[in-house]
MMTF fields as JSON, N, C-alpha, C and O atoms, coordinates in Angstrom:
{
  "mmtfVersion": "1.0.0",
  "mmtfProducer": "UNKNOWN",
  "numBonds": 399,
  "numAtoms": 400,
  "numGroups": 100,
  "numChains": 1,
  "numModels": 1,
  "chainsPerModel": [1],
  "groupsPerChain": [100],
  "chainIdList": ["A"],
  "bondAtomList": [4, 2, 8, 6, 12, 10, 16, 14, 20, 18, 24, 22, 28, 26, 32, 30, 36, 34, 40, 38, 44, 42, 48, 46, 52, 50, 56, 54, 60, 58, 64, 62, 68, 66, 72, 70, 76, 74, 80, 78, 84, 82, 88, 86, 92, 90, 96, 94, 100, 98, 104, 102, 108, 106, 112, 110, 116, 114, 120, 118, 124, 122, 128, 126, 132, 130, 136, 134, 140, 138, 144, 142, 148, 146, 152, 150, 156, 154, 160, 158, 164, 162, 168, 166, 172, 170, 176, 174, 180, 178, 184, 182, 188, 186, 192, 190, 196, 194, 200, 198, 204, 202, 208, 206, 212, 210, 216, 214, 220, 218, 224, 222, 228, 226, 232, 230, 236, 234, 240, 238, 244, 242, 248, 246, 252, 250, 256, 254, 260, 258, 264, 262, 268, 266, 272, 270, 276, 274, 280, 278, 284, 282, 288, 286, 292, 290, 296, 294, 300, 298, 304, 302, 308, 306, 312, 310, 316, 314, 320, 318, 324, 322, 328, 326, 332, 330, 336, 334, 340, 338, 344, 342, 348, 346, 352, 350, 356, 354, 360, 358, 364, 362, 368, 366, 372, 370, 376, 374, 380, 378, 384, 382, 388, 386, 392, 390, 396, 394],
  "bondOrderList": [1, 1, 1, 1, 1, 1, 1, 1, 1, 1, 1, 1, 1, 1, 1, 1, 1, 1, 1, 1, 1, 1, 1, 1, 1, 1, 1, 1, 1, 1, 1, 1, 1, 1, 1, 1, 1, 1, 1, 1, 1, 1, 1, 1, 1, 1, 1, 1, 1, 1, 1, 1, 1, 1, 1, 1, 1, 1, 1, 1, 1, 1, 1, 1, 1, 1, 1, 1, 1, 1, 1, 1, 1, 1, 1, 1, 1, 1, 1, 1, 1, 1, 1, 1, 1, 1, 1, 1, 1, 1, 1, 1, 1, 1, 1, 1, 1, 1, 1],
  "groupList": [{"groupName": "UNK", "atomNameList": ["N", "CA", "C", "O"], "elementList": ["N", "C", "C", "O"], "formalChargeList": [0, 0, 0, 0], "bondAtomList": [1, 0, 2, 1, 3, 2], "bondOrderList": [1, 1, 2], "singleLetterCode": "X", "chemCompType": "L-PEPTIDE LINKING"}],
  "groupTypeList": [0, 0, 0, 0, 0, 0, 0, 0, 0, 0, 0, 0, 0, 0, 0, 0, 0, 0, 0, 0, 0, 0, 0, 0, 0, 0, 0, 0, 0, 0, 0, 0, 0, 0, 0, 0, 0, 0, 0, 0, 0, 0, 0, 0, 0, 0, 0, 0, 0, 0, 0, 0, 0, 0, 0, 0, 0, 0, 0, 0, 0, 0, 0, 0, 0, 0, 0, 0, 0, 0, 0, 0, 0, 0, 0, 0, 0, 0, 0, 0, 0, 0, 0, 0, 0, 0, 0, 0, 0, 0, 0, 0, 0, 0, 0, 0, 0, 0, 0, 0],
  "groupIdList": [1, 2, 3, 4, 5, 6, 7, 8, 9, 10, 11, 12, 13, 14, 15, 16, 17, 18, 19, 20, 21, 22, 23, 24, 25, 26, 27, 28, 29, 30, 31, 32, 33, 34, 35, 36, 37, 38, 39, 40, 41, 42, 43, 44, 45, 46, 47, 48, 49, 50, 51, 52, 53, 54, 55, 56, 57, 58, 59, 60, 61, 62, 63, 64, 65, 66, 67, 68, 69, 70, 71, 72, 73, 74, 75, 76, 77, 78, 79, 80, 81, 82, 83, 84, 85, 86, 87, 88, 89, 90, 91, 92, 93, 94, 95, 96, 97, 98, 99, 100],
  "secStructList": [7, 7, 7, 7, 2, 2, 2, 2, 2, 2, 2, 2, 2, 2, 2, 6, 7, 7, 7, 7, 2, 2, 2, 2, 2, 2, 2, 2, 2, 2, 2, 2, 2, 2, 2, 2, 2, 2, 2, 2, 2, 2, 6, 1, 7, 7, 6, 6, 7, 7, 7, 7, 1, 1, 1, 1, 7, 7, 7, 7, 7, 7, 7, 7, 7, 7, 7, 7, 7, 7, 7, 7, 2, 2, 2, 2, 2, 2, 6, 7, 1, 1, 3, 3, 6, 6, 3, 3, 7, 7, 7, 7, 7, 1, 6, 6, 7, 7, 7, 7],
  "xCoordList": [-27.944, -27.686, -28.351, -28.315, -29.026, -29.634, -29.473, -29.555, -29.132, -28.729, -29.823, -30.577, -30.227, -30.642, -30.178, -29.0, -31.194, -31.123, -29.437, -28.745, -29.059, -28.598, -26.992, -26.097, -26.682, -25.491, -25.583, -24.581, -26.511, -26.857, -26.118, -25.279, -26.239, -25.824, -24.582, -23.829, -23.793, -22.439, -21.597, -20.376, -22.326, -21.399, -21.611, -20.761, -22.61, -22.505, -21.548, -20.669, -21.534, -20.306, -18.751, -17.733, -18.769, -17.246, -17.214, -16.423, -18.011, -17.542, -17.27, -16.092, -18.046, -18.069, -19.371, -19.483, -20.788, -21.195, -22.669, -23.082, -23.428, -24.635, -25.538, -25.797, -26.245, -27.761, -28.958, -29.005, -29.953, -31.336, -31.747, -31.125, -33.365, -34.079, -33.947, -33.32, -34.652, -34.815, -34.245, -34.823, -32.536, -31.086, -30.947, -30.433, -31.508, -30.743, -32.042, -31.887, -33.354, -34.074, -33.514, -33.359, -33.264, -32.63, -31.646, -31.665, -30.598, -29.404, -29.87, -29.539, -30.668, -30.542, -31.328, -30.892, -32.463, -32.925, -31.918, -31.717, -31.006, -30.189, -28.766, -27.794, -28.659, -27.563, -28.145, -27.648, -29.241, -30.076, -30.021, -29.672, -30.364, -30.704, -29.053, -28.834, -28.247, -26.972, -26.603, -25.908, -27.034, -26.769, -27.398, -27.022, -28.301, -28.885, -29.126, -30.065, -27.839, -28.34, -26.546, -26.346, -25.412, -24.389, -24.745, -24.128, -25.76, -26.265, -26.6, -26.317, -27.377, -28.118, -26.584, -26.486, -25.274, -23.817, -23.354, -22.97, -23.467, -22.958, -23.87, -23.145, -24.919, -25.852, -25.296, -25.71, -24.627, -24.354, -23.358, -22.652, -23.593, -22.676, -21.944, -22.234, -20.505, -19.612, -18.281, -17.171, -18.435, -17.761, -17.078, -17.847, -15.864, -15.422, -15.532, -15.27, -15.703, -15.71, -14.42, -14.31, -13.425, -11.815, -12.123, -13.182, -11.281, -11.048, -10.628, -9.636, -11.466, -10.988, -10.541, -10.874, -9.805, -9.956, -10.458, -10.112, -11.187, -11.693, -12.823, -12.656, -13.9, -15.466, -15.531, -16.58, -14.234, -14.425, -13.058, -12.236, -12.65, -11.869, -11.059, -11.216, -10.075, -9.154, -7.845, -7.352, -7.019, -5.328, -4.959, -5.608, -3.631, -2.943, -2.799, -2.509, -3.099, -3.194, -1.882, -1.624, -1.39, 0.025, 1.223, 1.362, 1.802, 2.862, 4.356, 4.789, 4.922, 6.358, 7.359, 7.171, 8.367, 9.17, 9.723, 9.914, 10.145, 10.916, 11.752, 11.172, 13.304, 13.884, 13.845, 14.484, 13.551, 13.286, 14.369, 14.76, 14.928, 15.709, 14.873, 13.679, 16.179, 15.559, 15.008, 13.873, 15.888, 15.467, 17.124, 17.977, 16.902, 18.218, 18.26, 17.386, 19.27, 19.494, 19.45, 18.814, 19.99, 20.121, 18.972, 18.435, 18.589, 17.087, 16.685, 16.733, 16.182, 15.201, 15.276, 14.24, 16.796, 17.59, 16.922, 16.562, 16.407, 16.591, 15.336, 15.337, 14.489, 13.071, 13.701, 13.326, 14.413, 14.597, 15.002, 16.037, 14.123, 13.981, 15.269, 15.669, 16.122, 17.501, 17.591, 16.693, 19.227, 20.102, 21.086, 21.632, 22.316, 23.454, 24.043, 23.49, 24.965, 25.65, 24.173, 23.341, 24.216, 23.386, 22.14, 21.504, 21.878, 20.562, 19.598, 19.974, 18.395, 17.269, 17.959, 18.92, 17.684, 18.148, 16.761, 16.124, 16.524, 14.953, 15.191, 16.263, 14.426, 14.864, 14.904, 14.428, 15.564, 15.521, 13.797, 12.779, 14.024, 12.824, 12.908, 11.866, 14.098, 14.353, 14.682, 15.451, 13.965, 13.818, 14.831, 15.969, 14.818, 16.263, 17.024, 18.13, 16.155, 16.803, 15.683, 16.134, 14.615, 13.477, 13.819, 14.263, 13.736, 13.651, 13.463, 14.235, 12.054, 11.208, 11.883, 11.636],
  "yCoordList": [54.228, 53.641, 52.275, 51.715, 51.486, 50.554, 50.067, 50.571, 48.791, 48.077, 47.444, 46.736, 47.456, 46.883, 45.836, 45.617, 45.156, 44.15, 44.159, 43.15, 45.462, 45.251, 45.3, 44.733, 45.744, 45.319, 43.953, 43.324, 43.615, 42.131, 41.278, 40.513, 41.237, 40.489, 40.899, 39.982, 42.55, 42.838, 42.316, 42.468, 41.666, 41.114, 39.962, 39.224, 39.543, 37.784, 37.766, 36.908, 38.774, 38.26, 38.361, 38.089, 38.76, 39.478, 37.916, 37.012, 37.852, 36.022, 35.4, 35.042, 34.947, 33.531, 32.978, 31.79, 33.898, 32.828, 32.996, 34.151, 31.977, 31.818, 31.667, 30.662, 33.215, 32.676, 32.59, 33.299, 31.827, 31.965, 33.403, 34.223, 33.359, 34.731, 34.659, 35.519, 33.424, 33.612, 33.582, 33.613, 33.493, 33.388, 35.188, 35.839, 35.595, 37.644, 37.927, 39.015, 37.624, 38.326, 38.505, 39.593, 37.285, 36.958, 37.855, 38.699, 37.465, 38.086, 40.25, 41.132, 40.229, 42.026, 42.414, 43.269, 41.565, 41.506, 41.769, 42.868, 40.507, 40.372, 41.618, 41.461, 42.243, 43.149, 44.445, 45.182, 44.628, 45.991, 46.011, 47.088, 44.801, 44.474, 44.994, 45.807, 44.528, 45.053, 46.06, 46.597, 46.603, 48.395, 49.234, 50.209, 48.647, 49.299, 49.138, 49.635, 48.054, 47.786, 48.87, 49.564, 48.901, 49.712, 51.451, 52.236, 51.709, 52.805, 53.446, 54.505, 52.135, 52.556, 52.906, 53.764, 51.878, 52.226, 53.648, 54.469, 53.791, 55.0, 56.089, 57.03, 56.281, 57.251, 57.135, 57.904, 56.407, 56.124, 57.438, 57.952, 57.734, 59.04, 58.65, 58.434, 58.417, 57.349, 58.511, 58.17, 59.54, 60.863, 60.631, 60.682, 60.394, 60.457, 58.783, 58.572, 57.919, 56.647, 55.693, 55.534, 55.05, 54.88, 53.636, 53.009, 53.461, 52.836, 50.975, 50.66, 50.13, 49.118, 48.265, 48.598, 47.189, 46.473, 44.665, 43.725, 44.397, 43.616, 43.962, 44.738, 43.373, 43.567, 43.235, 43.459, 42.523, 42.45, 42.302, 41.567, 42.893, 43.102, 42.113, 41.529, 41.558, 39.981, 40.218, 41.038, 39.495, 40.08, 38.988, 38.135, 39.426, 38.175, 37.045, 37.184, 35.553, 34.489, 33.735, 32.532, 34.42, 33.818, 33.494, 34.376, 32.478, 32.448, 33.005, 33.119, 33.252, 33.653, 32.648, 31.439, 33.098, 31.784, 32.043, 33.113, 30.421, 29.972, 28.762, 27.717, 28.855, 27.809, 26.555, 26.477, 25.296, 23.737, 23.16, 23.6, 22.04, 21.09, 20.539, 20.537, 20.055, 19.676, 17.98, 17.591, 17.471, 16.109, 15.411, 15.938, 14.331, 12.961, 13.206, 12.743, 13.928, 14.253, 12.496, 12.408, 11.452, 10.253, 9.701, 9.32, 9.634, 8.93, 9.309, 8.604, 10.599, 11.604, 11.196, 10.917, 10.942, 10.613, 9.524, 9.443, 7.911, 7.092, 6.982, 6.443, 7.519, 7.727, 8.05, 7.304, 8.863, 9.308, 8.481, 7.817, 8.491, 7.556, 7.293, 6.262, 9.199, 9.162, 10.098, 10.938, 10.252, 11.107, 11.265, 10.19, 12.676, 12.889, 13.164, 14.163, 12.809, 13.254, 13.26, 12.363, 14.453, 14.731, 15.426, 16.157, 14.898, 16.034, 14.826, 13.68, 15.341, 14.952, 14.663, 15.39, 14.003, 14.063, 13.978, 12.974, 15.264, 15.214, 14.985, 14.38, 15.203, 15.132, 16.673, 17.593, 16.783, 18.269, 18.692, 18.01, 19.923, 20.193, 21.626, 22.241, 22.028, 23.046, 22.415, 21.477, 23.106, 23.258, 22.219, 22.667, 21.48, 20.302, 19.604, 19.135, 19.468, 18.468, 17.774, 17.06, 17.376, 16.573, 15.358, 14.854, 14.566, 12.628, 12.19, 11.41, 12.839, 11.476, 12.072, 11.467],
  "zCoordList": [41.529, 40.229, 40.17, 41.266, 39.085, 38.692, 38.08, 36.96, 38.176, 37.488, 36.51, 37.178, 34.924, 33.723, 32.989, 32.706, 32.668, 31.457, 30.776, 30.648, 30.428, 29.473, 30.364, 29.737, 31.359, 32.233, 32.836, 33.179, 32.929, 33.695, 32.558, 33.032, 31.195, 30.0, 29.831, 29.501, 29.995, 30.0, 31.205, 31.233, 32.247, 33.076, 33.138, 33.638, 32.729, 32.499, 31.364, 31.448, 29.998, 28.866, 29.534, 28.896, 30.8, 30.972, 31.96, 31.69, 32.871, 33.499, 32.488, 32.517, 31.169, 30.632, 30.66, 30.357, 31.097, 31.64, 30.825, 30.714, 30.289, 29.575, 30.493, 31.155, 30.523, 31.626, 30.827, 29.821, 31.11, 30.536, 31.137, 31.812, 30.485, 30.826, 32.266, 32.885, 32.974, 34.126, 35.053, 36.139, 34.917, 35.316, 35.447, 36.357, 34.373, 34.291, 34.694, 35.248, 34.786, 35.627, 37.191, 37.746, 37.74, 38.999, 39.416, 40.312, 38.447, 38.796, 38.903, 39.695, 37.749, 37.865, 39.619, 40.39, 39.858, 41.308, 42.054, 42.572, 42.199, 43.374, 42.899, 43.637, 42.304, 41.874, 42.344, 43.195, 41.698, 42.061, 43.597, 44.082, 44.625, 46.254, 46.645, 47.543, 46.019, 46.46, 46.418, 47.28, 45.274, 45.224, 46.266, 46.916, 46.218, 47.52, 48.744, 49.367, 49.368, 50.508, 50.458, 51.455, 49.281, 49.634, 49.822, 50.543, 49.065, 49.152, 50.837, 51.396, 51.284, 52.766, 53.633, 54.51, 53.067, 53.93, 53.666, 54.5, 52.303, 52.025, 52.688, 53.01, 52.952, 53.631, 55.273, 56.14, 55.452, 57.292, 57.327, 56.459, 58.618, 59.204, 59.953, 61.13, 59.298, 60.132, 60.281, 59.872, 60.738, 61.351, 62.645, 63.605, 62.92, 63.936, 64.045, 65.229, 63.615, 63.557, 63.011, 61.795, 63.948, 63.539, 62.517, 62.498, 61.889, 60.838, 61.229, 61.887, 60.745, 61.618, 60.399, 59.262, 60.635, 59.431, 60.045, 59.329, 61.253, 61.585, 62.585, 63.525, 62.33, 63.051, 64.3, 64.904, 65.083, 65.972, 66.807, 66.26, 68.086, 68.799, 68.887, 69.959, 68.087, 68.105, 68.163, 67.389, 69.148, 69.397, 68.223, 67.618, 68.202, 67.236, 68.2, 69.388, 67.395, 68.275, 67.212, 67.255, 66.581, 66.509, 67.988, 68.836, 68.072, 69.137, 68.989, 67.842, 69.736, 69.777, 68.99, 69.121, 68.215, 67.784, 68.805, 69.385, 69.162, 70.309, 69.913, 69.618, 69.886, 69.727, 69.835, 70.884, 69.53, 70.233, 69.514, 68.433, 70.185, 69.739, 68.312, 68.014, 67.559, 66.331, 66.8, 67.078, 66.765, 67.594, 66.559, 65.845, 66.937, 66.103, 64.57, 63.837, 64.12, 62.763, 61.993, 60.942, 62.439, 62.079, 62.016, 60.975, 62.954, 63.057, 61.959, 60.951, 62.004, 61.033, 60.048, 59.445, 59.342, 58.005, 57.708, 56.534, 59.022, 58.551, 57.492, 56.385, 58.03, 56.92, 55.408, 54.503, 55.161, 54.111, 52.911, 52.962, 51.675, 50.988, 50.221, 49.681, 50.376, 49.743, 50.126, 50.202, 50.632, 51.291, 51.213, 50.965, 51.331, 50.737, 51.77, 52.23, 52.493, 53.723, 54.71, 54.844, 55.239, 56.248, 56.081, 56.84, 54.535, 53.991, 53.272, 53.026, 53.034, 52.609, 50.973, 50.723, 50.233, 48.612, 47.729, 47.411, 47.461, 46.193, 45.362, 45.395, 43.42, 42.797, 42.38, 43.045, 41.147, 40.413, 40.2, 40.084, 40.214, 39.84, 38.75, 38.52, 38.188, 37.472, 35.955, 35.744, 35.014, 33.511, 33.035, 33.169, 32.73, 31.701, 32.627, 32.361, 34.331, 34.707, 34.823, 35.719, 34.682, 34.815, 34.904, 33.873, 36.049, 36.606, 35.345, 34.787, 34.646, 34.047, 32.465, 31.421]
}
């Protein structure tokens, strides 16, 4: 399939986007180069070939949660610009309680 003039202008109207001539000459080039470099994938004989969803052999490099002390609830507090008992104090942030 080949991409023409006249899809090159139906998908520039569907972005938003105003190209000159020599903007949709370009673009139908580089669209057409894509079709056919998916074409050369689709011709691959990938039979018996498992399904990967990364190109290259990577374990998860996430870590284990592991419990740690929180550290001095007080201390921590003392930063806090405002605080209610033993908690952080923000302001509202839900519909009709707005600070400002």
């Amino acid at each position: 399939m080949a991409i023409g003039r006249k899809e090159v202008e139906h998908i520039a109207a569907l972005a938003r986007l105003s190209l000159g001539e020599a903007e949709k000459t370009s673009l139908e080039k580089d669209l057409n180069a894509i079709l056919g470099y998916v074409e050369k994938l689709g011709a691959l004989d990938t039979e018996g070939i498992a399904p990967t969803s990364h190109a290259l052999d990577i374990v998860n490099a996430f870590r284990e949660d592991v419990l740690t002390p929180f550290g001095d609830r007080e201390k921590i507090l003392e930063n806090a610009p405002a605080k209610v008992e033993s908690f952080f104090q923000v302001p509202p942030i839900s519909e009709g309680n707005s600070p400002t």
